[in-house]
Each structure stands twice: as C-alpha cells, then as structure tokens.
Backbone as CSV, one residue per row, in Angstrom:
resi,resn,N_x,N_y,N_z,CA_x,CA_y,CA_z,C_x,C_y,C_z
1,UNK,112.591,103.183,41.227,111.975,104.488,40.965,111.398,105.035,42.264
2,UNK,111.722,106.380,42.397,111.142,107.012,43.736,110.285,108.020,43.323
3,UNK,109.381,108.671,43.997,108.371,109.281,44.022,107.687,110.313,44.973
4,UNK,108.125,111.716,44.311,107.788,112.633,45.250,106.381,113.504,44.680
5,UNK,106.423,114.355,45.879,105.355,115.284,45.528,105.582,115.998,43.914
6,UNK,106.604,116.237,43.722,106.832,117.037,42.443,107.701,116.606,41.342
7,UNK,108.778,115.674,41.646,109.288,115.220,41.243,109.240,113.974,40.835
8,UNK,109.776,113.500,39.830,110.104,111.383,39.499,111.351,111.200,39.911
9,UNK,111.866,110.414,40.347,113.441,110.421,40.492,113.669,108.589,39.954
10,UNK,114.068,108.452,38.700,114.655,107.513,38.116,116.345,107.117,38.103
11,UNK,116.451,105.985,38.901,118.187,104.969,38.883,118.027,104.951,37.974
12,UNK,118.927,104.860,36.893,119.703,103.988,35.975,120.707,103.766,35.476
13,UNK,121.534,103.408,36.778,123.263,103.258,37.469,123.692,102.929,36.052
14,UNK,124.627,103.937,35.528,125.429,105.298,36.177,124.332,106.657,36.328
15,UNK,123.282,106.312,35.341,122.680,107.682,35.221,121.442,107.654,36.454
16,UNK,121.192,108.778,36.602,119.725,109.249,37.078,119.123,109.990,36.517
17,UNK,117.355,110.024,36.457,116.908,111.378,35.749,116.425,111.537,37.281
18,UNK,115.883,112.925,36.921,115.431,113.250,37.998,114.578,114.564,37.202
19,UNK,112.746,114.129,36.776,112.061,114.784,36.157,111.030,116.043,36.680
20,UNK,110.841,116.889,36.522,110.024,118.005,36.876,108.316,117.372,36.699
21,UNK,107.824,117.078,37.632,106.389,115.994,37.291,104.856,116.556,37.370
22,UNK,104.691,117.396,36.779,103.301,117.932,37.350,103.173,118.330,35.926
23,UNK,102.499,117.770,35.059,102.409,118.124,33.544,101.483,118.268,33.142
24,UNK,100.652,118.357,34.205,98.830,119.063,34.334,99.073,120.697,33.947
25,UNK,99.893,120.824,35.152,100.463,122.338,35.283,101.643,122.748,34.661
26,UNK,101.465,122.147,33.563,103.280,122.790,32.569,103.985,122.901,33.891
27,UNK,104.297,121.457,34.994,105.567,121.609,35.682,105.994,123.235,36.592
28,UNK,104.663,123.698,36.586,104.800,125.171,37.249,104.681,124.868,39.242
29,UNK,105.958,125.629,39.582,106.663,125.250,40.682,105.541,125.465,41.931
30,UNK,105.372,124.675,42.228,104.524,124.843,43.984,105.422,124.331,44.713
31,UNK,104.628,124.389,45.960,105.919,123.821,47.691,106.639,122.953,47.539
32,UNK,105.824,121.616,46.876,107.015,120.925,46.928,108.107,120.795,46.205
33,UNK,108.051,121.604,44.655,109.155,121.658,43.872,110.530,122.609,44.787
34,UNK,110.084,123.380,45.528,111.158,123.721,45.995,111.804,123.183,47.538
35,UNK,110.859,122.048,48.030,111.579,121.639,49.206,111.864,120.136,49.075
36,UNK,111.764,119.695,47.763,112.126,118.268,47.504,113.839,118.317,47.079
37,UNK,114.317,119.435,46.143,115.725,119.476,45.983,116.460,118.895,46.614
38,UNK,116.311,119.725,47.959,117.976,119.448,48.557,117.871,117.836,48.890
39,UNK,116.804,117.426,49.333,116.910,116.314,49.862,117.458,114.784,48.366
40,UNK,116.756,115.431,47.587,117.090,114.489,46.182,118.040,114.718,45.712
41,UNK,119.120,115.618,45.605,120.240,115.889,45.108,121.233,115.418,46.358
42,UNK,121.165,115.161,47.255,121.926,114.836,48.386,121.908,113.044,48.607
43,UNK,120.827,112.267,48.049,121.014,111.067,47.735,121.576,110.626,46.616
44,UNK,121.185,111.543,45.435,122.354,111.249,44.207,123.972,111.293,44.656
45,UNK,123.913,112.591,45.450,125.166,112.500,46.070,126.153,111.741,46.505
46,UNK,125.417,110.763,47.128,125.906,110.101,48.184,125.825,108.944,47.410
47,UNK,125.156,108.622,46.480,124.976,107.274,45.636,126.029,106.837,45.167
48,UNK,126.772,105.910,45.340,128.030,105.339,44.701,128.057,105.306,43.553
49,UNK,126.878,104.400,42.971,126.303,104.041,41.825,125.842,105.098,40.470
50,UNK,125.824,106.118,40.836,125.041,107.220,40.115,126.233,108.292,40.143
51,UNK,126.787,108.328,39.178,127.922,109.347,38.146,127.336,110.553,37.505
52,UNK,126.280,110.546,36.921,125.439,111.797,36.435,124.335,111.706,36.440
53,UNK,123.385,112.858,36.353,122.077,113.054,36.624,121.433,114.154,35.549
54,UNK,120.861,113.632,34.827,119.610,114.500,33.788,118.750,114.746,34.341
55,UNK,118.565,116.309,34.369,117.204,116.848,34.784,116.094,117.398,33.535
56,UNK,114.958,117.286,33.756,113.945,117.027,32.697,112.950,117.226,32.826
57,UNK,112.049,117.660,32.475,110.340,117.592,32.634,109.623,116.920,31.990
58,UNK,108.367,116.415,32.509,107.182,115.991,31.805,106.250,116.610,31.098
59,UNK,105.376,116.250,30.151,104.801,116.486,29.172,105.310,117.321,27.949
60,UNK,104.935,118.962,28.686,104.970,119.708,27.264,106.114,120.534,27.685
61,UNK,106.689,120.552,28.990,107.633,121.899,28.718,108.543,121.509,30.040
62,UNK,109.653,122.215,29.725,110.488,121.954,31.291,109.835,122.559,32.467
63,UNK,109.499,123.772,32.499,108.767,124.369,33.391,108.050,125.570,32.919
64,UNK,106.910,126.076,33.462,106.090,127.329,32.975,106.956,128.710,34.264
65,UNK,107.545,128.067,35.217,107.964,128.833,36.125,107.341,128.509,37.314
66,UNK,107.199,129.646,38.380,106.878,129.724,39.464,105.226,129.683,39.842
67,UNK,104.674,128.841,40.536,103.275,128.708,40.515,102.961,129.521,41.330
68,UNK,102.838,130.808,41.605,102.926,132.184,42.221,101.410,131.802,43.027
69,UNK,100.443,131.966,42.495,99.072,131.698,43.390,99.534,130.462,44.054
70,UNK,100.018,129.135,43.876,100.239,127.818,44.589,101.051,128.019,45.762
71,UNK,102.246,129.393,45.672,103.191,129.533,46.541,102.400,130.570,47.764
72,UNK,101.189,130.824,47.854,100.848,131.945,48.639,100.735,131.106,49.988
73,UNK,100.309,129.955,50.052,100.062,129.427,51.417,101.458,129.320,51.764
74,UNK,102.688,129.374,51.924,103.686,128.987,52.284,104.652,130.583,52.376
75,UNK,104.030,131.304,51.585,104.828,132.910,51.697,103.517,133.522,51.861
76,UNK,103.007,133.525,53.077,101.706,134.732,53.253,102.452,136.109,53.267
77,UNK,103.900,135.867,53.545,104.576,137.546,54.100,104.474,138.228,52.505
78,UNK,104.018,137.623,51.569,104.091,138.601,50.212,102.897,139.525,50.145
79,UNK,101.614,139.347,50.705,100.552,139.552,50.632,100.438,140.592,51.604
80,UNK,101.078,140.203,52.678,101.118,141.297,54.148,101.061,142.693,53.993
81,UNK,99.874,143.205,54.205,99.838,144.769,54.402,100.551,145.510,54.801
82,UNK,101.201,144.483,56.460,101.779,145.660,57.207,103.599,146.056,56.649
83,UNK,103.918,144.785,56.326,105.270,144.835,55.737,105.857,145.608,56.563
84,UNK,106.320,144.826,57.681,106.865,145.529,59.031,108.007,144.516,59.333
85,UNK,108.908,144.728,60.458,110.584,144.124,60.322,109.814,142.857,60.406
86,UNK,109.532,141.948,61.290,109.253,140.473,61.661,109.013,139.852,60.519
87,UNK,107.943,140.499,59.221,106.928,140.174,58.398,108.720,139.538,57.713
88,UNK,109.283,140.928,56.876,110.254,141.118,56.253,111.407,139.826,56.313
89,UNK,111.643,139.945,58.408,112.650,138.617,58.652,112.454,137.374,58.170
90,UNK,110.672,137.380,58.535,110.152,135.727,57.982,110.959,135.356,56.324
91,UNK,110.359,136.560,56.145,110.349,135.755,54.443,111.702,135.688,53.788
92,UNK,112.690,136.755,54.664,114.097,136.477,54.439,114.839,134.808,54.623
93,UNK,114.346,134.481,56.003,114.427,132.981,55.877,114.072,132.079,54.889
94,UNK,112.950,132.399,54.631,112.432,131.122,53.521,112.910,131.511,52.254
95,UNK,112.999,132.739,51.750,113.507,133.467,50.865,115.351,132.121,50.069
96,UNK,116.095,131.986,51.568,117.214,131.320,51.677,116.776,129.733,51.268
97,UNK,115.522,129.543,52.041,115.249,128.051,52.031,115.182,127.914,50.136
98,UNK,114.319,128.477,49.443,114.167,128.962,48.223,115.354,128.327,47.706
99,UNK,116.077,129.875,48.038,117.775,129.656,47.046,118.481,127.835,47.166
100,UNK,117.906,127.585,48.676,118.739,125.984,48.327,118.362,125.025,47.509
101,UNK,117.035,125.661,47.050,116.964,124.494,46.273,117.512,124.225,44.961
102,UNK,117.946,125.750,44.414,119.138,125.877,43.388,120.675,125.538,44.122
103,UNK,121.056,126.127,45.280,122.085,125.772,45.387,122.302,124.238,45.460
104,UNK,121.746,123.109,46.012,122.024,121.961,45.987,122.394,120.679,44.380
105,UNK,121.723,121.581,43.488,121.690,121.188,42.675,123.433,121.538,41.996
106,UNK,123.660,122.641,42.277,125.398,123.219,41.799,126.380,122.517,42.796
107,UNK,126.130,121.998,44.249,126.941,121.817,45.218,126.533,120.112,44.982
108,UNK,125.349,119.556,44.120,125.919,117.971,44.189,126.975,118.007,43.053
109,UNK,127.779,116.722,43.874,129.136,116.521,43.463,129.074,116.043,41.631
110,UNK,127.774,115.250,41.358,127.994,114.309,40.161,127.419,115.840,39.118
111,UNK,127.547,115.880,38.024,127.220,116.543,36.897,126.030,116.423,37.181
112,UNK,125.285,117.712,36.320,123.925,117.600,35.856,123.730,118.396,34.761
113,UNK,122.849,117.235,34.167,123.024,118.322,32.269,120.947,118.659,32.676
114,UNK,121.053,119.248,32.289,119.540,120.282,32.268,119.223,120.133,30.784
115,UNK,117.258,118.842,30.588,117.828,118.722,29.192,116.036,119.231,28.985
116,UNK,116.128,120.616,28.691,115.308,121.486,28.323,114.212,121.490,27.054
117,UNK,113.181,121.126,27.525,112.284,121.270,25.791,111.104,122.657,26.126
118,UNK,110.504,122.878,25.289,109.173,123.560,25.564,109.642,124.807,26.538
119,UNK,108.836,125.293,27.160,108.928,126.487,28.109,109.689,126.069,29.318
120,UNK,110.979,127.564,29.755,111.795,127.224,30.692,111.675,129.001,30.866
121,UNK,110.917,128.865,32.387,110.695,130.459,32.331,110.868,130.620,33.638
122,UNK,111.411,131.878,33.914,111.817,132.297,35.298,112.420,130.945,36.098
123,UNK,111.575,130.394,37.132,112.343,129.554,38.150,113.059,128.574,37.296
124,UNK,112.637,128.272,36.020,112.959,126.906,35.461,114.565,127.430,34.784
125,UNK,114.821,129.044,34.706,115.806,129.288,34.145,117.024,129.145,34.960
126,UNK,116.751,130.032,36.290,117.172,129.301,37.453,117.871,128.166,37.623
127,UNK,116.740,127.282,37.559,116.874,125.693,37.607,118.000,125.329,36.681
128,UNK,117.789,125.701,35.692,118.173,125.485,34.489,120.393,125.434,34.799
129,UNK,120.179,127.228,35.446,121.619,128.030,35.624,122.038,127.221,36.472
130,UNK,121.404,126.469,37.538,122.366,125.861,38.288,122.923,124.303,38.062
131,UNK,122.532,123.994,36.754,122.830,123.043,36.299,124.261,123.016,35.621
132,UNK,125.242,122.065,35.679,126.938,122.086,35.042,126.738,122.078,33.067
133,UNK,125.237,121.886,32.450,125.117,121.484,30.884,123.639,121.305,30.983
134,UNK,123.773,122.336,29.705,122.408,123.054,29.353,121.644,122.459,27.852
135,UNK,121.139,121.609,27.395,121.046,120.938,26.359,119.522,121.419,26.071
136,UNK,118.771,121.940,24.857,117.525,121.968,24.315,116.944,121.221,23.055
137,UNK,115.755,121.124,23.115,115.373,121.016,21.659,114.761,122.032,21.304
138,UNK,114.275,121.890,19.842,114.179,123.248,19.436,112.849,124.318,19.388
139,UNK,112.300,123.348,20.003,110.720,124.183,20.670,111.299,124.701,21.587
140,UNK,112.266,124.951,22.724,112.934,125.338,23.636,112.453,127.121,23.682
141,UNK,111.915,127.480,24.525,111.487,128.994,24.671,112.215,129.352,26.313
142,UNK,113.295,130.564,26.606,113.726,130.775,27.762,113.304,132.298,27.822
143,UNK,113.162,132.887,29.380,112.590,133.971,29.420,113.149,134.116,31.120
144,UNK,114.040,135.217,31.295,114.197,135.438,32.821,113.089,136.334,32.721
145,UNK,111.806,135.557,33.500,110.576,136.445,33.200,110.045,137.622,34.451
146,UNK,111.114,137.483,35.637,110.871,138.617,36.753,110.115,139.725,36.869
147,UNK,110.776,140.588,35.911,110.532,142.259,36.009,109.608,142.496,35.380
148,UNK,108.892,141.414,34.295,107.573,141.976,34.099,106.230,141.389,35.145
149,UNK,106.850,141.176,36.001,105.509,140.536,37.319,106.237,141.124,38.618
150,UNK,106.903,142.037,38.247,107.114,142.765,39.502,107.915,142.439,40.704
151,UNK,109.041,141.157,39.990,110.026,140.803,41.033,111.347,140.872,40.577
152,UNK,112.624,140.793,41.021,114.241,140.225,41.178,114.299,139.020,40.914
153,UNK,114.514,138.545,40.261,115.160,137.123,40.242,115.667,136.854,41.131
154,UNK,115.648,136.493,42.372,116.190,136.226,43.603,116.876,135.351,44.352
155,UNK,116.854,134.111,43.490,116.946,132.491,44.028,118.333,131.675,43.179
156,UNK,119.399,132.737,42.519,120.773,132.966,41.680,120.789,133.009,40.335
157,UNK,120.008,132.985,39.151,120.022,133.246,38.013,120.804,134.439,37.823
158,UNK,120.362,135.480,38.871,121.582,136.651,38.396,123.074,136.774,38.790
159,UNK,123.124,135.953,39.550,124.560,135.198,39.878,125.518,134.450,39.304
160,UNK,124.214,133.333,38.356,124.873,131.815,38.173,124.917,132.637,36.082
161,UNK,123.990,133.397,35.903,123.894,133.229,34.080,124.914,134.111,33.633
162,UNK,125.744,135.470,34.637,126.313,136.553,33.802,127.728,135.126,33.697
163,UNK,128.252,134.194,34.314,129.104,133.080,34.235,129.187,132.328,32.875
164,UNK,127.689,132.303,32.595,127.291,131.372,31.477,127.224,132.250,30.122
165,UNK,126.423,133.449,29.977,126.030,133.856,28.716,127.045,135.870,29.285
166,UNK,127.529,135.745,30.122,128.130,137.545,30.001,126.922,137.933,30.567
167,UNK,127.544,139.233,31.231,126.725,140.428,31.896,126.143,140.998,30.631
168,UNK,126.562,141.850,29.762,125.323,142.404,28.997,124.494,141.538,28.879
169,UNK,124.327,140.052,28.207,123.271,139.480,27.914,122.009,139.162,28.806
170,UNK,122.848,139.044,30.283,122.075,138.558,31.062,121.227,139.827,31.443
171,UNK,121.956,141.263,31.108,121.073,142.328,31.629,119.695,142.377,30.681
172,UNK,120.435,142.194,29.267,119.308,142.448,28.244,118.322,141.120,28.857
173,UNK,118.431,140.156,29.169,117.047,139.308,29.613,116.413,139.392,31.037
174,UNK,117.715,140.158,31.344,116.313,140.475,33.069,116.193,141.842,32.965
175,UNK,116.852,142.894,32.166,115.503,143.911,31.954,114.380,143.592,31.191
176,UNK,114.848,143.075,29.877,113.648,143.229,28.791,112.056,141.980,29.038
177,UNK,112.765,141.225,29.924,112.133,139.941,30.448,111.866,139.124,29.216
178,UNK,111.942,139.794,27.973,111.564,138.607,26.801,111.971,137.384,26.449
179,UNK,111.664,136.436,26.011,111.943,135.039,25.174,112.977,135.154,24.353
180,UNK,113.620,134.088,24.757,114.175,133.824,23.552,114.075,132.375,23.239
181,UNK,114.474,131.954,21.907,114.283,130.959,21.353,115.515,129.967,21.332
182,UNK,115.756,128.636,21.168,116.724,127.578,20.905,117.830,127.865,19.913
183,UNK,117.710,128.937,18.871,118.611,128.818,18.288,119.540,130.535,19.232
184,UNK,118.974,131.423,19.694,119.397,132.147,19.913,120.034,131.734,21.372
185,UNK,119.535,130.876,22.153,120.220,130.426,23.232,121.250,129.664,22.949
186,UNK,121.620,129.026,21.685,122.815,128.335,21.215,123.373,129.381,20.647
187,UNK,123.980,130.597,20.261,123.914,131.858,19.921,124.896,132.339,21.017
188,UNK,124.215,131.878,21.874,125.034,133.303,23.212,125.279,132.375,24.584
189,UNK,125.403,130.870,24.278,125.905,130.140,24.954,125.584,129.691,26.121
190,UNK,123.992,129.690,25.622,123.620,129.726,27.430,122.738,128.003,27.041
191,UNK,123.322,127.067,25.883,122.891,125.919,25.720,124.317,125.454,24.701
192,UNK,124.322,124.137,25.722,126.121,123.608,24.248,125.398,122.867,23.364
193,UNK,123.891,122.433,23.022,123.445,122.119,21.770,121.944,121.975,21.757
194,UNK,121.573,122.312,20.465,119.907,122.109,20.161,119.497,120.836,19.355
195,UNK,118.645,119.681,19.978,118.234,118.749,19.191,116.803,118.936,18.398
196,UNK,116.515,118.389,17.336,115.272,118.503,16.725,114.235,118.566,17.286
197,UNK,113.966,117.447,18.012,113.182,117.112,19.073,113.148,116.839,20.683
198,UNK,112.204,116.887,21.274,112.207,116.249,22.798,113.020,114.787,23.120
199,UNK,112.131,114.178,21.943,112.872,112.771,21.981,114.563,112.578,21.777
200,UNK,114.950,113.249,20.344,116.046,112.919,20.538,116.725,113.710,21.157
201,UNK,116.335,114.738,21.882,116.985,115.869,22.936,117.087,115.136,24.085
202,UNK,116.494,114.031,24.973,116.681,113.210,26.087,117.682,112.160,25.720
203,UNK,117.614,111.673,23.984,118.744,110.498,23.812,119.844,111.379,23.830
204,UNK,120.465,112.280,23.210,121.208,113.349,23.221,121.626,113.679,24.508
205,UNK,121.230,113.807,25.550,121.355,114.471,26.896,121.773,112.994,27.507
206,UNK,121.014,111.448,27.698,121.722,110.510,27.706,122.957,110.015,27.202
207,UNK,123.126,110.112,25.944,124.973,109.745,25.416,125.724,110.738,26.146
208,UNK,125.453,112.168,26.378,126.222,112.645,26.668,126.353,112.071,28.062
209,UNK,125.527,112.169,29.230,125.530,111.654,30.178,126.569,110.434,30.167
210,UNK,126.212,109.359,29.668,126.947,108.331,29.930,128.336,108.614,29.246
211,UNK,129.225,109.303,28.523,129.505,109.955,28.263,130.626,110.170,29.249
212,UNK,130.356,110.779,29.971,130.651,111.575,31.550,130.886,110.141,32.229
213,UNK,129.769,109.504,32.302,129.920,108.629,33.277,131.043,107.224,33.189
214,UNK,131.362,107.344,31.988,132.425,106.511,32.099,133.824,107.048,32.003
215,UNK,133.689,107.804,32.434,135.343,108.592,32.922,135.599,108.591,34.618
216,UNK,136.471,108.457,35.136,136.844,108.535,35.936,135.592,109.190,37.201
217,UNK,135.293,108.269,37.836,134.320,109.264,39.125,135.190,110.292,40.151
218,UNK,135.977,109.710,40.203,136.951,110.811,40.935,137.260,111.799,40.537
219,UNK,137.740,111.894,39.358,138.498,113.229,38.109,137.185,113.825,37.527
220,UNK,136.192,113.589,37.188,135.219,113.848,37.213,134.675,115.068,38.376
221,UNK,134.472,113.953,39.182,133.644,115.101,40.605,134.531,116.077,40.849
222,UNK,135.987,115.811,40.816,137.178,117.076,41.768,137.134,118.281,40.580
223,UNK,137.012,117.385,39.270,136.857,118.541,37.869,135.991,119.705,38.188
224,UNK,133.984,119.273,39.366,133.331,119.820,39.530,133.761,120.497,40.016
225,UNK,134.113,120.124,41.685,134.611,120.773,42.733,135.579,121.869,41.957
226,UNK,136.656,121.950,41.499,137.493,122.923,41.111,137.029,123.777,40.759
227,UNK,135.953,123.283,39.518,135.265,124.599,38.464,134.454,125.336,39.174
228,UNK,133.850,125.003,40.095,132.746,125.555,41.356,133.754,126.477,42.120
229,UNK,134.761,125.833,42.784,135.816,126.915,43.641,135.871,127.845,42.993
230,UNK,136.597,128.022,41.420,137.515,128.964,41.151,136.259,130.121,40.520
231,UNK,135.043,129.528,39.869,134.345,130.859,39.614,134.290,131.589,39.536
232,UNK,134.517,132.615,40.984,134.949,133.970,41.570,136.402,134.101,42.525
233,UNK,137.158,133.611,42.071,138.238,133.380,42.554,139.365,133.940,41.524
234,UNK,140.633,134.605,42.184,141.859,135.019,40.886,142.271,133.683,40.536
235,UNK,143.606,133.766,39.382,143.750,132.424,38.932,144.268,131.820,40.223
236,UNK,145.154,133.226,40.486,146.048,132.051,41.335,145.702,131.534,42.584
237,UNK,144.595,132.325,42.859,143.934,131.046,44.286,143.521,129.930,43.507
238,UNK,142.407,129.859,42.522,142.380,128.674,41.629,143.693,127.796,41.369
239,UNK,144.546,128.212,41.329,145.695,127.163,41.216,146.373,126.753,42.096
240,UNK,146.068,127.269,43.545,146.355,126.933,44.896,145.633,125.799,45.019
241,UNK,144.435,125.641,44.869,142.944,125.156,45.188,143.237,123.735,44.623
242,UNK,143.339,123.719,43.024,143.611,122.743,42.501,144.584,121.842,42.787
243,UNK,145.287,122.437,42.849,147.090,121.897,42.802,146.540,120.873,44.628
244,UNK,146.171,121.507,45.303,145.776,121.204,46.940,144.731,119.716,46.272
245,UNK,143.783,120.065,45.560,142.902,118.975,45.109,143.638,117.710,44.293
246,UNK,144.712,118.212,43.734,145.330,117.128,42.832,146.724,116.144,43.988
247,UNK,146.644,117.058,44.875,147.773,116.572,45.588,146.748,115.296,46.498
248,UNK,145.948,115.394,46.721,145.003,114.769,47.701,144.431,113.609,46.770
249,UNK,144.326,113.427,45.213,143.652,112.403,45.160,144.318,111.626,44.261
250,UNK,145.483,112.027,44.080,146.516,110.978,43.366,147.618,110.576,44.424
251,UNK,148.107,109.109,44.579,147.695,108.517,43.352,146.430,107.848,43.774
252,UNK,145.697,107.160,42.649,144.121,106.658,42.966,143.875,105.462,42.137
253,UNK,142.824,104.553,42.432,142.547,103.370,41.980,142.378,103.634,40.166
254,UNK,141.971,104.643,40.203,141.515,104.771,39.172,142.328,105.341,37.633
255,UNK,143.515,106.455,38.548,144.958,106.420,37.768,145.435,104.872,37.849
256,UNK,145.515,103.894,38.619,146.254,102.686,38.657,145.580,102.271,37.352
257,UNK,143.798,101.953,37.296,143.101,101.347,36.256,143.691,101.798,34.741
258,UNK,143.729,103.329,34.806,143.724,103.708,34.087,145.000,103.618,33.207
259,UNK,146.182,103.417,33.887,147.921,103.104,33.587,147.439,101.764,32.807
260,UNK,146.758,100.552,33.721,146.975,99.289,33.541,146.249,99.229,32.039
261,UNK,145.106,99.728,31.600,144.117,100.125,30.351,144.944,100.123,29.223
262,UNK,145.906,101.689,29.632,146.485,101.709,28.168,148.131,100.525,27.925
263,UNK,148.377,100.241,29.460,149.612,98.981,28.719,149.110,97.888,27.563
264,UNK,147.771,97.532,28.446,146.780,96.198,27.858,146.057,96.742,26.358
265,UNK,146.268,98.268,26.172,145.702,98.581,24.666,143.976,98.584,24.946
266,UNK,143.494,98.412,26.106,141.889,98.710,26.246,140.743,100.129,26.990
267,UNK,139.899,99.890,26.847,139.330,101.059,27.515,139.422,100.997,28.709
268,UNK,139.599,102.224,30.040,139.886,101.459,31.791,138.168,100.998,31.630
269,UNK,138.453,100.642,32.598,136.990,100.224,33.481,136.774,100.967,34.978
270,UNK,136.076,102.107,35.233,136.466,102.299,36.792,135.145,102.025,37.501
C-alpha cells in the first residue's frame, strides 16, 4: 500500500484501487489531488502485475468537486486584479498542468472503471469522464456543476462526456448545471450499471475488474489504445490504425496460450 497526500493507492495484482482520500472533506480536490495523477497512473502503467485499476473514494462520496478556497494558494492568477498578459500566461500553464491530471488517467494503458457512490460533482465528473467504465450506486448524485460558480469546465469533461452521453445531453448539464441522479445517469449512458449500495457497488466494480483482468493483457491494452485513437478519427483512419496495431502484436504469447487453452478444453492462463 502506498500513500499520498490525497490519494490511497492499493496492489492487488491484477487489480489496483486507487482511492480519492480526504473524507473529512467529501474528497473535495486541493493541490495535491491534482498533481499526484500523473505520477500514480504512470506506475500502474508500467506495473506488469496490475491489468486494471478501480478508482473510488472514501467515506461518503466520490468527490464534492473542486476545493476552490484550498486551490487559491497555487492559482493566485484567479484572484489578480490586474488580469494582464503575464498574469493570463501563468495560469494558462497550470491551467494544462490541471488537464493532465485527467489526461493521464485516459492515456494509462490498463482500464479504469470509476466506481462512483454519493456526490460526483464538477472535477469528480471530469474524473469520472476520463475513466474507460463508469459504475454507481444508487445514492450516486452527478452535476457538471461549472456555470453556476462562474466557470467552463475546463480540464475535458466537455470533450470526454458529448463521447459518452451525446452533445445535447451534455449541453443540458453544463448549461443547466443541475443533478442528476443514478437512475437517470443509467438512462443516458453516462454509467453501464447502478448497484444498491456502496458496498456492493465496489464488489461489482471488482468482478468486473477482474473480469478484464483475466483476458489477455495485450488485447486488452491495444483494445484501449485503438478505442482512444479512433475517437475523433474517420473510420477509415481507425482501420488503418488498427489493422497497423494488429499487424504488430500478433503473433503473441498469449494467442499461442490461448490456441494451446482451447485444444486442452481449458481456460488460457496469460
């Protein structure tokens, strides 16, 4: 078990969790929730051992959002009177630093199911979008909560959700900024299932996990990689892309395992 400022980060080869930890503060985002990412998603990465990764929060909710007063020492340029080019450049930088901490989470290679209870508001929706599987229970409350505190969603929710739930929907939740609830997020597809509870919403988010993890690590990750390429891509670069990806990793230990499995009548092992 490792241990950050904001985060828990739990092995448990094949799986990892990797929990949202400040449950004093309903998990509401300060400095270090956003500069611990890249670095923790880049050791899952690289982990041989670790096939998928559940992301999760402690106590009562996945996240309350952005800890806006907690973030002022680190973005003074929001506060700035003069709001002049330099002020502007600064915060454009960090602005980016921000976004990586969603992007790292879409660019690690292994899955990540996002397994949502309680409040998931603004950054946590975010969080949420850049996750490959969106799982709740049914206290589950989501809210792209921006435009009523006077900001853009800035950090890809408006990028990553019109993918997941369609452009109208996503407009109706970052104009109207309102809630919605677990059954209406299973509704419009922006969750592939609602469990009763927290509890069995983490066992739920585990089977599925392992799940994943005993399929192929290779066919698996390139599955990611592909679905990530083609996004915004026509088909047929997508089928350039692939076809280029399939040519490169067959044949593989794991097609061999997998031939030898079904002669012998058993499950592979990879």
């Amino acid at each position: 078990m490792a241990n950050d400022p904001f985060y828990q980060v739990e092995k448990k080869p094949p799986l990892a969790w990797v929990y949202l930890n400040r449950p004093e503060k309903k998990n509401a985002m300060n400095p270090p929730a956003w500069q611990e990412p890249p670095r923790i998603f880049k050791d899952l990465d690289k982990d041989p051992d670790i096939r998928a990764v559940i992301l999760a929060g402690k106590g009562s909710c996945f996240t309350a959002g952005i800890d806006l007063a907690g973030m002022l020492s680190t973005l003074p340029e929001l506060m700035d009177p003069a709001q002049k080019g330099e002020v502007k450049w600064r915060f454009l930088s960090k602005l980016q630093d921000l976004q990586e901490a969603m992007n790292c989470i879409e660019n690690c290679r292994k899955p990540v199911i996002a397994a949502v209870h309680g409040h998931c508001i603004g950054a946590g929706l975010d969080m949420a979008a850049a996750c490959d599987i969106r799982l709740c229970s049914a206290d589950a409350v989501f809210s792209l909560r921006e435009a009523a505190v006077g900001f853009v969603a800035d950090v890809g929710v408006l990028q990553r959700l019109p993918k997941i739930v369609g452009q109208g929907m996503t407009r109706e939740l970052a104009f109207t900024a309102k809630d919605i609830d677990a059954e209406r997020a299973k509704a419009i597809l922006l969750v592939n299932g609602v469990f009763s509870s927290p509890e069995t919403l983490f066992q739920g988010a585990e089977e599925m996990a392992s799940a994943i993890a005993a399929n192929s690590p290779l066919a698996v990750q390139a599955a990611k990689d592909v679905l990530n390429y083609c996004a915004d891509k026509s088909n047929s670069d997508g089928l350039r892309y692939v076809a280029s990806v399939s040519a490169n990793i067959i044949p593989s230990d794991d097609l061999m395992e997998a031939m030898t499995a079904f002669s012998e009548k058993r499950k592979p092992v990879f």
